[in-house]
Backbone bond lengths (Angstrom), bond angles and torsions (degrees), N, CA, C in turn:
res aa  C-N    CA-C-N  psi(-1)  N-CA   C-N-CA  omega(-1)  CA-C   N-CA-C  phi
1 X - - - 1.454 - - 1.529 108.00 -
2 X 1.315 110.89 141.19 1.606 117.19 -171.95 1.105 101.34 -80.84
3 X 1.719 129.28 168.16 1.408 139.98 162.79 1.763 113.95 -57.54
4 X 1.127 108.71 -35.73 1.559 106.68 177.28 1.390 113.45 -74.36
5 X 1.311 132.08 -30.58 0.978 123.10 140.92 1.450 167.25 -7.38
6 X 2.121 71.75 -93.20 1.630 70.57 163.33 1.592 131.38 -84.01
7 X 1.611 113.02 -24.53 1.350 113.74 155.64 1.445 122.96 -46.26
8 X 1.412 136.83 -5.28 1.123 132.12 -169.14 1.665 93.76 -118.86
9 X 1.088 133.68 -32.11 1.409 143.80 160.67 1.652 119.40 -52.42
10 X 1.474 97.99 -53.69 1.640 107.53 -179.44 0.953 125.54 -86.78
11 X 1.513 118.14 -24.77 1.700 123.54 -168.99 1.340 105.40 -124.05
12 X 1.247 124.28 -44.77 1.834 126.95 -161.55 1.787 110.47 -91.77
13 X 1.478 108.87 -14.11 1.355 98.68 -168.77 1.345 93.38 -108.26
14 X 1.538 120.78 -26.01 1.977 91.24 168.98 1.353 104.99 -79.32
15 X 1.394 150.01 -31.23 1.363 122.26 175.74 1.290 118.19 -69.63
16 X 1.004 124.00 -14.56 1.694 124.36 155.42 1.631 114.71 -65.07
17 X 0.958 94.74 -22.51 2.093 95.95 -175.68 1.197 97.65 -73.78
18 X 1.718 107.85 -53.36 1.571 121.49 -173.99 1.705 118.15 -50.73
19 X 1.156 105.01 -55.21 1.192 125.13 166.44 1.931 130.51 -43.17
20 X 1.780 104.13 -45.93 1.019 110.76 162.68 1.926 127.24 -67.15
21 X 1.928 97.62 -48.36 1.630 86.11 169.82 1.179 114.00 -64.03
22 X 1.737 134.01 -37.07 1.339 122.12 172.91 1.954 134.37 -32.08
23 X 1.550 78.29 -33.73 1.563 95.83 -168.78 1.860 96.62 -96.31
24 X 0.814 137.52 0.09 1.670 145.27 172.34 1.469 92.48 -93.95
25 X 1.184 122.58 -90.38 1.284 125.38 171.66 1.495 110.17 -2.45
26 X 1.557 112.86 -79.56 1.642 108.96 -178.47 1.647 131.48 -52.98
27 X 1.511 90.32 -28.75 1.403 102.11 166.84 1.400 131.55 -59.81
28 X 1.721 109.24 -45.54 1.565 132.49 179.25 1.424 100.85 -71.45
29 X 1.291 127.19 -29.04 1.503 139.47 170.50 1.205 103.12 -68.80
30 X 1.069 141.49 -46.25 1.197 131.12 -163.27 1.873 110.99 -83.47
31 X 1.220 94.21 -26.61 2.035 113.36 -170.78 1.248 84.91 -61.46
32 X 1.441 115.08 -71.90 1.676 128.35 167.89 1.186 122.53 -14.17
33 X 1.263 120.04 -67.30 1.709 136.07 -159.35 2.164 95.42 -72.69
34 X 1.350 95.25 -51.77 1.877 115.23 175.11 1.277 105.43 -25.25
35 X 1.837 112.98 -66.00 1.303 129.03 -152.86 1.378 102.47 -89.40
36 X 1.344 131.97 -53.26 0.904 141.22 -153.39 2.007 114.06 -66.61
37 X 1.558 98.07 -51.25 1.803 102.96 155.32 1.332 108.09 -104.78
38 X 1.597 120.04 78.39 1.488 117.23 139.68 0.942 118.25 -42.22
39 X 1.556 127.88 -55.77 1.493 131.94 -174.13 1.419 135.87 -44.41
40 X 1.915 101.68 -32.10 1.556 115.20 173.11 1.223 116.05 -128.34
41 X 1.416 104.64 109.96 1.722 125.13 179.20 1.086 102.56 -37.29
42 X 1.450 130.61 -57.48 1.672 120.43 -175.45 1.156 101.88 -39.62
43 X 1.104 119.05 -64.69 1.945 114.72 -159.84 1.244 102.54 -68.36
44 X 1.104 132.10 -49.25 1.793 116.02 177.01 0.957 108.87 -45.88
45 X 1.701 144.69 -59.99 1.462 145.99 158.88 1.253 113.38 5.60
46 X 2.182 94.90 -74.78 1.425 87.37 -157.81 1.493 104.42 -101.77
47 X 1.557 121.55 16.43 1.949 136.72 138.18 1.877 82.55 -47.07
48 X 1.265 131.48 -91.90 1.297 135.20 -126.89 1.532 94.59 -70.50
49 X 1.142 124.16 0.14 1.783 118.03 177.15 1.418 114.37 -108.71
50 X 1.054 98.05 -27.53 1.745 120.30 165.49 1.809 105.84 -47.48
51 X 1.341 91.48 -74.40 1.677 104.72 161.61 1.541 129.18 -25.01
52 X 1.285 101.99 -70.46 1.631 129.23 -169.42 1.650 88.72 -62.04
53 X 1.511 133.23 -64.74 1.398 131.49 -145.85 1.691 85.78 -82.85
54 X 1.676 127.39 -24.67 1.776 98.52 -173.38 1.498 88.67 -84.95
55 X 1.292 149.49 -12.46 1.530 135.52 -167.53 1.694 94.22 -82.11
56 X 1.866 120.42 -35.28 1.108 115.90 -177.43 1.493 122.97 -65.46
57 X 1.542 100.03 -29.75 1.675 89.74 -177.22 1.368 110.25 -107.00
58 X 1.583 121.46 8.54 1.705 129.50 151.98 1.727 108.69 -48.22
59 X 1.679 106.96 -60.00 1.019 123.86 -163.45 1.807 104.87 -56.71
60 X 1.834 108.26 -56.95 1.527 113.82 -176.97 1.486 110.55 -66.11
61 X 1.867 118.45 -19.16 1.467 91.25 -180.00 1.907 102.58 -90.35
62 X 1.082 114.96 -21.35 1.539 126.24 173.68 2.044 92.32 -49.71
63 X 1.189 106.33 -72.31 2.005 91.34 -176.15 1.419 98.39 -64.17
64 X 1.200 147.36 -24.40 1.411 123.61 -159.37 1.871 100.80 -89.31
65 X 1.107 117.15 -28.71 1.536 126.94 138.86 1.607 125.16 -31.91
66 X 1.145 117.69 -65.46 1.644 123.81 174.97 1.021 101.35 -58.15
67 X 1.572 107.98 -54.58 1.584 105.08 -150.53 1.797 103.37 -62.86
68 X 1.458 121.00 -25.78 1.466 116.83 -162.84 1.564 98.05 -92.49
69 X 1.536 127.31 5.23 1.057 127.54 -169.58 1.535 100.23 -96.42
70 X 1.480 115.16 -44.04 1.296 121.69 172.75 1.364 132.91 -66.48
71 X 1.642 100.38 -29.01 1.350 89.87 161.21 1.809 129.95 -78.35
72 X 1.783 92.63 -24.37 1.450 76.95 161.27 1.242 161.90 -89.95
73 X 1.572 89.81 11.97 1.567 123.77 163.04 1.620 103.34 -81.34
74 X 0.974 141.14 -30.74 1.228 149.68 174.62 1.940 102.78 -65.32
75 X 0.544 136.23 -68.65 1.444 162.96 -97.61 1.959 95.69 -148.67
76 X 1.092 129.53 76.71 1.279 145.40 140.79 1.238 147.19 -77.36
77 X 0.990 142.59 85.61 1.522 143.91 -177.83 1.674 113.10 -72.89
């Protein structure tokens, strides 16, 4: 097994795992926080940012995923 590899096997893809439930988590937190105080706009607010930032870091660990996939199609030893 090559170094790009296995560094991308051993080290980069569980903090990407980590990273992805982290970012579900905030999201499901946020659906939560949304529904739960209809009653007070503040909390839907910061429900609706909760939201926005887990869809944001779904999206950056989703390219930071591709992107390490392509390079290791790029990138052969």
């Amino acid at each position: 097994m090559n170094i790009v590899n296995k560094v991308t096997t051993e080290i980069i893809n569980p903090i990407i795992e980590v990273l992805f439930v982290l970012a579900i988590a905030i999201f499901f937190w946020g659906i939560i926080e949304f529904i739960w105080n209809s009653g007070n706009e503040d909390k839907r607010t910061t429900g609706k940012q909760h939201i926005i930032w887990g869809l944001f870091g779904l999206f950056i660990m989703a390219a930071v995923a591709g992107i390490i996939e392509i390079i290791k199609a790029f990138v052969k030893f």
